[in-house]
C-alpha positions in Angstrom: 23.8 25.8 -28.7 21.6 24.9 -25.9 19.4 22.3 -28.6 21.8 21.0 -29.7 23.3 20.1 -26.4 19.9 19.0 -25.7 19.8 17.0 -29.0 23.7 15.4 -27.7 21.9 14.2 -23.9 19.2 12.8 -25.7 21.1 10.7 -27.8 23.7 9.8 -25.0 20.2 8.4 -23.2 18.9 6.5 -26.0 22.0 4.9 -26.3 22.5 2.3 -23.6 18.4 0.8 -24.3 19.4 0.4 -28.0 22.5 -1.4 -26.9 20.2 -3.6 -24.6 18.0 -3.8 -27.5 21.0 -5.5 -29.4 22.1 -7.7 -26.9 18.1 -9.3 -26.5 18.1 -10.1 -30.0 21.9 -11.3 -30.4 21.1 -13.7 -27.7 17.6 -14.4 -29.1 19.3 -15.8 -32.1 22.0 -17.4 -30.7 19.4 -19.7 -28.3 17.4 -20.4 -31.9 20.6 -21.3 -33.3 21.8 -24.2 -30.4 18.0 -25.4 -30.9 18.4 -25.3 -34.8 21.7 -27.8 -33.8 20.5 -29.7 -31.4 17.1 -30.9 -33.1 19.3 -31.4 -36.0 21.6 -33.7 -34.1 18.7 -35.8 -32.4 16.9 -36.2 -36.2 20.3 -37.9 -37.2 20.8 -40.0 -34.0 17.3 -41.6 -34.8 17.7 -42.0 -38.0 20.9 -43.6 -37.8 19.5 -46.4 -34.9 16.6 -46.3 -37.4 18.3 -47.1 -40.5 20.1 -50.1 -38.0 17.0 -51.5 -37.2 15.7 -52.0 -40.7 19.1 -53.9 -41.3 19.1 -56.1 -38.2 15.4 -56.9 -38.9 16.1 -57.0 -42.9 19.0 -59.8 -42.1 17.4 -61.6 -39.4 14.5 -62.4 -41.6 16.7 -63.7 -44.5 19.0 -65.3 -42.1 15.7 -67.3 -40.5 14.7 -68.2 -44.1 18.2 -70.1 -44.5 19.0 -67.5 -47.5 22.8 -67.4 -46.6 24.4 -65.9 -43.7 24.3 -61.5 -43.2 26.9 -59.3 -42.0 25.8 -57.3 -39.7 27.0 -53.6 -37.4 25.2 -52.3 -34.4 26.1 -49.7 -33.2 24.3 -46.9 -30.4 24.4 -43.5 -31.7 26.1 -40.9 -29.3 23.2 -39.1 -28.6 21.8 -42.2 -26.3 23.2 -43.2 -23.3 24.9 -46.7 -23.3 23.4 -47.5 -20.0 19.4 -45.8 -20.3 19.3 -47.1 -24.1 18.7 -50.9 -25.1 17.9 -52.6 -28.6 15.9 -56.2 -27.9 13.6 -58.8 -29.4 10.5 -58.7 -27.3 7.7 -60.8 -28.0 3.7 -59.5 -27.6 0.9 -61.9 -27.2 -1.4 -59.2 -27.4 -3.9 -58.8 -30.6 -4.0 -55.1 -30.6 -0.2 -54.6 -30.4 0.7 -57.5 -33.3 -2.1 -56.3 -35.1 -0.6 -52.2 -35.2 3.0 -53.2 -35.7 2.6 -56.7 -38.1 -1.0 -56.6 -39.8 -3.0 -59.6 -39.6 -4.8 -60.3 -36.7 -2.2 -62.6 -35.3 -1.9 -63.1 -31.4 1.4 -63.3 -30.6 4.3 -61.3 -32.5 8.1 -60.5 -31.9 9.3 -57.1 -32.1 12.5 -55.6 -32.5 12.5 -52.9 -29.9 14.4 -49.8 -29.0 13.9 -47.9 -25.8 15.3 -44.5 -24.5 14.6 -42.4 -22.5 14.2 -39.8 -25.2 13.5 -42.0 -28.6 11.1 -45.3 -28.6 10.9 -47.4 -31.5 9.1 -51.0 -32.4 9.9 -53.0 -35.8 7.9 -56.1 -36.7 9.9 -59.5 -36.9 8.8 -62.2 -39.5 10.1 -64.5 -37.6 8.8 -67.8 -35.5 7.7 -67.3 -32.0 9.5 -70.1 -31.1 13.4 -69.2 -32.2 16.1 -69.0 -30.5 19.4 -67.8 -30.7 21.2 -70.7 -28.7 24.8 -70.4 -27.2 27.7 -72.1 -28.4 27.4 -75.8 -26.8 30.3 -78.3 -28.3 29.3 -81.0 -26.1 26.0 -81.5 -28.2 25.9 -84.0 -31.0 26.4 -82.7 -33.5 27.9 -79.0 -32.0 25.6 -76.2 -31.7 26.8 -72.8 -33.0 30.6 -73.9 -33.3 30.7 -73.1 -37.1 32.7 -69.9 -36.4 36.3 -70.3 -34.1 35.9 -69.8 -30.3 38.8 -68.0 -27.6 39.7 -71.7 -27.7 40.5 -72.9 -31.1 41.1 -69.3 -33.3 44.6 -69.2 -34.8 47.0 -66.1 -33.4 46.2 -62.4 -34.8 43.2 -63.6 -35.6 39.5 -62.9 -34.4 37.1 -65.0 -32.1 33.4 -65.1 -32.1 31.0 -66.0 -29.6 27.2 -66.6 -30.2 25.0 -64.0 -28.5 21.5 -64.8 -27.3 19.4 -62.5 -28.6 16.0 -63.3 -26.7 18.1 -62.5 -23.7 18.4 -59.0 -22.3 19.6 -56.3 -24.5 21.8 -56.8 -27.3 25.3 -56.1 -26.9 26.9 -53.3 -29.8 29.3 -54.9 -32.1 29.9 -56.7 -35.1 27.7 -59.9 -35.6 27.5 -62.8 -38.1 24.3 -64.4 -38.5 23.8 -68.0 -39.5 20.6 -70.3 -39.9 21.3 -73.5 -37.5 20.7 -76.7 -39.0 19.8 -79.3 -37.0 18.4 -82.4 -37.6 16.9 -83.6 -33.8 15.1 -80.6 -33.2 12.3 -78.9 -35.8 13.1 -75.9 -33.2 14.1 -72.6 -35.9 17.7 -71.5 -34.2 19.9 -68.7 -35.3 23.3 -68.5 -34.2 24.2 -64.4 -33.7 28.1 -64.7 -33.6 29.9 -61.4 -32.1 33.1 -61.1 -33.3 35.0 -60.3 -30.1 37.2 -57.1 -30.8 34.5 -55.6 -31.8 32.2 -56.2 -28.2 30.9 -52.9 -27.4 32.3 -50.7 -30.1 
């Protein structure tokens, strides 16, 4: 009687460290699990501003080459913050950077940059260093950008667009038409970026 109420405190003992033992390794794989999650959450959020990139850049370029106007959707993933996260053309008139992100052994470059304060990214623009992406100015002759209804001439229930410059400070989210401008006093490239407005931000 006396082992085996030996054998009964002994196992009373162990008891409590194998729970401990339990709860170490529960939590242990919980932790691995929100990591699992969370590194699979940030792989999609820069994919997804990835994948947005190569279309801006993919419809910029044909827009430039007068190849029809693009359609396009920007939109910042949730996982970066609206006000620490910016998408911009930058231009480099460096030889090392132009050289790494566009080949050649050009001087100047403009990039399509993303900046975070988690996620960096750089694309390479074939466009002119000298385009712009002018504002909508109806006083010129003829009009510049004014292909697309303003606030002040789009007909009820329907949307309004207003060009966006583009070498100007981070680009605002939304929905954006892109159009080649033609126009015959200046051999200067222009692109008119058209935001639709309900869409400003979205």
């Amino acid at each position: 009687m006396a082992f085996f109420k030996l054998l009964g405190c002994k196992g009373q003992e162990e008891a409590p460290f194998e729970l401990l033992i339990a709860v170490i390794v529960m939590g242990f794989v919980i932790v691995m699990g929100i990591n699992a999650i969370f590194t699979l959450n940030r792989e999609q959020c820069q994919g997804d501003i990835e994948k947005q990139m190569e279309s801006i850049k993919s419809s910029l370029e044909i827009a430039a080459r007068g190849e029809g106007s693009q359609n396009i959707y920007y939109s910042l993933p949730s996982c970066f913050g609206e006000k620490e996260s910016k998408l911009q053309i930058t231009e480099r008139d460096d030889p090392q950077s132009c050289s790494y992100y566009c080949g050649g052994n050009s001087y100047n470059c403009i990039l399509l940059s993303f900046a975070s304060p988690t996620y960096n990214s750089l694309k390479c623009l074939k466009l002119s260093n000298a385009i712009t992406f002018p504002e909508r100015n109806t006083n010129n002759s003829p009009p510049i950008c004014n292909v697309l209804p303003s606030v002040a001439d789009h007909q009820p229930g329907e949307p309004y667009f207003e060009p966006i410059d583009w070498r100007e400070g981070a680009i605002p989210q939304g929905r954006y038409t892109l159009m080649k401008e033609i126009n015959l006093y200046t051999s200067q490239p222009m692109i008119c970026a058209y935001l639709r407005s309900d869409t400003r931000g979205v």
